[in-house]
C-alpha positions in Angstrom: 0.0 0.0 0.0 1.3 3.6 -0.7 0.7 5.4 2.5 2.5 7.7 3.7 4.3 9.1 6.6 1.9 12.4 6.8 -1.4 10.3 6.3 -0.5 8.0 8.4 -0.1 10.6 11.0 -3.4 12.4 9.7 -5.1 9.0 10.4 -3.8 8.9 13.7 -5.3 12.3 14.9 -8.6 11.0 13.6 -8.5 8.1 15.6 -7.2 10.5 18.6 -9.4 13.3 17.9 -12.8 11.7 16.7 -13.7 13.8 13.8 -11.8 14.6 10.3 -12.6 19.0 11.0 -10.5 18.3 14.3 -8.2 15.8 12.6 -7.5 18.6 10.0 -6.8 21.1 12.4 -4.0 19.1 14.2 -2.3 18.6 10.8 -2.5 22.5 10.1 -4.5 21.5 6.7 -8.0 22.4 5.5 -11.0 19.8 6.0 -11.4 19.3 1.9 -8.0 17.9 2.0 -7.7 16.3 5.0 -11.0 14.2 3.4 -9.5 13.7 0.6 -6.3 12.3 2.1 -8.4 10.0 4.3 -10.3 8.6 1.6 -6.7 7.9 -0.3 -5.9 6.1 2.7 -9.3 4.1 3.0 -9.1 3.1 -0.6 -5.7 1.5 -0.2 -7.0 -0.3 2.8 -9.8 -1.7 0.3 -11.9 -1.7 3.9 -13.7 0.5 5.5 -11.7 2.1 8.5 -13.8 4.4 9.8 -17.6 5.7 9.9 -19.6 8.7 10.6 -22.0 8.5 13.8 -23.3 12.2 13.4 -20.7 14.1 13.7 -18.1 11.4 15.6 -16.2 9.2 13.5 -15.9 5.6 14.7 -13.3 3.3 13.6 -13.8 -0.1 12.7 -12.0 -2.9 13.3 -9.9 -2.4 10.4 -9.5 1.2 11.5 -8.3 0.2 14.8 -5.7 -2.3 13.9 -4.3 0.2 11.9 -4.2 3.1 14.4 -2.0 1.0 16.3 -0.1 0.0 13.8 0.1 3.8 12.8 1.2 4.9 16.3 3.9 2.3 16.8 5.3 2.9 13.4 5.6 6.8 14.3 6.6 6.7 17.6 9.8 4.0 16.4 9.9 6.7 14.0 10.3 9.0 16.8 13.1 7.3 18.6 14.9 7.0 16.2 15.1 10.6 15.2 15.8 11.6 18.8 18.6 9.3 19.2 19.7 10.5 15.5 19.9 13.8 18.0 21.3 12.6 21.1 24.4 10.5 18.8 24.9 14.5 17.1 25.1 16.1 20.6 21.8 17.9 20.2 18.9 18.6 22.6 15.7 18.9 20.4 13.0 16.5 20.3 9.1 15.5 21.8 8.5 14.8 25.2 5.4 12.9 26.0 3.9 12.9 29.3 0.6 12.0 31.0 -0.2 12.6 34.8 -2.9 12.4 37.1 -4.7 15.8 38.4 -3.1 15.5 41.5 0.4 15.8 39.5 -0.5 19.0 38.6 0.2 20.8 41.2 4.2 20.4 41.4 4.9 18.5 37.4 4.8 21.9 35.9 7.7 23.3 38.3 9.6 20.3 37.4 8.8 21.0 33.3 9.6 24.7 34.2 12.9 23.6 35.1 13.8 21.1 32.7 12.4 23.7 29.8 15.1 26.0 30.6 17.5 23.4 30.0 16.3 22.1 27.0 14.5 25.0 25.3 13.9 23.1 21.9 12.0 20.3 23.0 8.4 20.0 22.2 6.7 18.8 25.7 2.9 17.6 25.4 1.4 17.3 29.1 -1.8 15.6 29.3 -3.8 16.1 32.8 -6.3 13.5 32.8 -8.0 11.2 35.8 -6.7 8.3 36.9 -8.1 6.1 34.3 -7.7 8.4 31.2 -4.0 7.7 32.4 -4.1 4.5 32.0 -5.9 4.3 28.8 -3.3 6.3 27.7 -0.8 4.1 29.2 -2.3 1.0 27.9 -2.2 2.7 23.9 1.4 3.4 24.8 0.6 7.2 23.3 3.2 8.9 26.0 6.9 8.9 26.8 6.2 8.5 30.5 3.1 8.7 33.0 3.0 10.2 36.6 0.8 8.6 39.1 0.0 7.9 42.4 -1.1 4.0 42.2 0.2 2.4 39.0 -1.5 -0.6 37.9 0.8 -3.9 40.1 -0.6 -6.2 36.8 1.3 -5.0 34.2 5.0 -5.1 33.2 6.1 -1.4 33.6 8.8 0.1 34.0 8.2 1.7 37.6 10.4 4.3 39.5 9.3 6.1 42.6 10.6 9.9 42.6 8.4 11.8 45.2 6.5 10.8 48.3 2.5 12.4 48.5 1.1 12.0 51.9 -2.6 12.3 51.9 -3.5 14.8 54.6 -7.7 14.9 56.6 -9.1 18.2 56.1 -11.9 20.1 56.9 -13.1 23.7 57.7 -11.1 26.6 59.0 -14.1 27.2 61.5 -15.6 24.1 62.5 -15.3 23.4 66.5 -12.9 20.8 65.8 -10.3 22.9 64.1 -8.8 24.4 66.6 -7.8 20.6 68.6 -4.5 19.7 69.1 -5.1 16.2 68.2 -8.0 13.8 67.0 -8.5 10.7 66.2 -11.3 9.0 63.5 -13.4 8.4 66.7 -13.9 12.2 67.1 -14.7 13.0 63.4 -16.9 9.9 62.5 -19.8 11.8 62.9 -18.8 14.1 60.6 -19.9 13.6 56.5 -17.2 13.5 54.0 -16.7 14.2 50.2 -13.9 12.5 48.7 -12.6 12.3 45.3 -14.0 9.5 42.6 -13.9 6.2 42.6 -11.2 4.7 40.7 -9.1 8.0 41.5 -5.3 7.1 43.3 -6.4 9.2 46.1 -9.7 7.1 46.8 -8.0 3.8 46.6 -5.6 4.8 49.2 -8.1 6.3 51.6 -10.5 3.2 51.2 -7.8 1.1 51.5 -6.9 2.9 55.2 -10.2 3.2 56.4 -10.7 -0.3 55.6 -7.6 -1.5 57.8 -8.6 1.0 60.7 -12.3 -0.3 60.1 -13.5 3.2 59.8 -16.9 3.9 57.7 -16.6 7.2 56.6 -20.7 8.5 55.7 -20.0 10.2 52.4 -22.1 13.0 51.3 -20.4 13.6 48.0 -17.8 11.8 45.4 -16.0 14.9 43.5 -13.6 14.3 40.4 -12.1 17.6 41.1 -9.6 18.4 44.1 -10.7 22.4 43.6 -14.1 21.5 44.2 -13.7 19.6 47.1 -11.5 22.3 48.5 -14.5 24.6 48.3 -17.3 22.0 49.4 -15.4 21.4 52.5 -14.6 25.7 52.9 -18.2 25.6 52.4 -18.9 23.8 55.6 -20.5 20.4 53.7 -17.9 18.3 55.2 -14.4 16.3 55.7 -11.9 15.0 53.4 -8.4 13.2 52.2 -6.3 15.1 50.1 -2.7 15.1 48.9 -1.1 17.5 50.8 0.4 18.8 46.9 -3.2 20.3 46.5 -2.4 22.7 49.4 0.8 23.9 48.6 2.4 22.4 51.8 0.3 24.9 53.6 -1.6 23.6 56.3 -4.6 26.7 55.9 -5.8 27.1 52.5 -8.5 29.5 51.7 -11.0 28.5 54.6 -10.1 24.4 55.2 -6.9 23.0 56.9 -5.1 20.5 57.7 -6.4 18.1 61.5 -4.3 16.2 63.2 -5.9 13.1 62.9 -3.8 9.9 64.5 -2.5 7.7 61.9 -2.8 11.3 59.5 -0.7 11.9 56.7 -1.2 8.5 54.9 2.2 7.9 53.4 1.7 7.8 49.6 3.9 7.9 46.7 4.5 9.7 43.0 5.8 7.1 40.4 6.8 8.1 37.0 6.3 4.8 34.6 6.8 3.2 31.4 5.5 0.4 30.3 8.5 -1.9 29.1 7.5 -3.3 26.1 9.1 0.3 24.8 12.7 1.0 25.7 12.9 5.0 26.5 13.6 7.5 24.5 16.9 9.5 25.5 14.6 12.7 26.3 12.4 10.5 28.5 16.1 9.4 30.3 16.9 13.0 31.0 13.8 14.1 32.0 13.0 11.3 34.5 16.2 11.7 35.5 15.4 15.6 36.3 12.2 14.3 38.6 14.7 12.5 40.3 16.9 15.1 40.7 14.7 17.7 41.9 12.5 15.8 44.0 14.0 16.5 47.5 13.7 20.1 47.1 9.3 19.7 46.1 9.2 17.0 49.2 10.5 19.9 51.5 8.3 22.4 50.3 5.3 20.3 50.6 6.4 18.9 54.0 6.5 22.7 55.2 4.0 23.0 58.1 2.1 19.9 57.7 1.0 18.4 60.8 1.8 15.3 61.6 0.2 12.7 63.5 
């Protein structure tokens, strides 16, 4: 079949991207020709690949055995051209990453650093849940993924770079705040809104409660640490955060930290790979960076958190 490089990466961002107008926008080409280069691509299948539901496209079977195909081919592709770089002495390149929300409160100080080292590569951060992460992970479409629980069932390529102790807090003015110590006895009749299930954050805090034999009642399940920042400023309840989403402050805008025995949870930040992929010599330096730089974020996140 004569495909080439550029429709084969066109094809890609359909699959990515769901539609051929967004498709055509990634490529920086107009929706008449990205159509017509789709079609050319379609017709030397001599399969379908795709179909229009509305305005979604859905790929068929055909479709997504070659997406796959598509993405390994350009990612080797990839590779190859950054180790072309490393073996000339140069520093340019794609970095790939995917992390959990959580991550996002220290991964861009770490990119921030390691831009201004390497000012000509191309970094692409995705901030997705938990399981977008893995999905992500699983289609092998990043470089390297930050996360809080990686998967223990698949072969990965796992280093552990940060700790992330999961802190109980609750409102700035509740009668409780002002205690010098508590225990789960003292808050269980308290409600609680924690994050999603599925989320690293929830699996660790069920996992405690669960040893402690603590039933938390749970007024609300949040996907969003902001929001249940504000829910519990707002007086609707307890929760278990990462300390990361309060800046190693122990008051944050109405809620704070309680000292709650057995509180901070010891948790930790692993940046993985899954090893079926050997990594890319940008991926090297930059994982080596997290490791690097990680004492300094632990400290400022450790700053005046109580401890139990």
């Amino acid at each position: 079949m004569n495909i080439s490089f550029r429709q084969l990466r066109l094809f890609l961002a359909l699959a990515e991207h769901g539609s051929v107008g967004a498709a055509a926008r990634v490529m920086h080409v107009t929706q008449p020709t990205a159509s017509m280069q789709l079609r050319e691509v379609q017709d030397a299948a001599g399969l379908p690949l795709y179909t229009l539901v509305g305005r979604r496209v859905q790929l068929t079977e055909a479709g997504h055995a070659l997406a796959t195909t598509a993405r390994c081919m350009l990612d080797d592709w990839i590779d190859w051209e950054q180790q072309l770089a490393a073996w000339k002495g140069l520093t340019g390149g794609r970095l790939r990453v995917a992390v959990v929300s959580t991550a996002k409160y220290f991964v861009p100080r770490l990119l921030g650093g390691f831009c201004a080292r390497y000012p000509d590569i191309d970094i692409r951060l995705e901030v997705l849940n938990r399981d977008g992460v893995l999905q992500r992970l699983r289609e092998q479409r990043d470089d390297l993924a930050i996360m809080s629980m990686p998967p223990t069932d698949w072969a990965l390529d796992d280093v552990v770079f940060l700790t992330n102790p999961l802190v109980l807090i609750g409102p700035g003015n509740h009668p409780l705040a002002g205690r010098t110590s508590l225990t789960l006895a003292d808050v269980a009749g308290e409600r609680f809104i924690l994050r999603e299930r599925g989320s690293g954050t929830r699996m660790a805090v069920d996992a405690h409660f669960r040893a402690v034999g603590f039933q938390p009642q749970v007024r609300l399940e949040l996907g969003s640490n902001e929001a249940i920042k504000e829910a519990v400023a707002g007086g609707l309840g307890l929760s278990v955060l990462s300390a990361h989403t309060l800046h190693g402050r122990a008051r944050e805008h109405g809620v704070q930290v309680w000292p709650v025995a057995g509180f901070p949870l010891a948790g930790q930040w692993h940046v993985v790979c899954r090893q079926v992929r050997a990594l890319s010599p940008i991926a090297r330096v930059f994982r080596e960076h997290l490791l690097s730089q990680a004492e300094r974020v632990a400290a400022d996140v450790a700053a005046d958190a109580p401890t139990s």
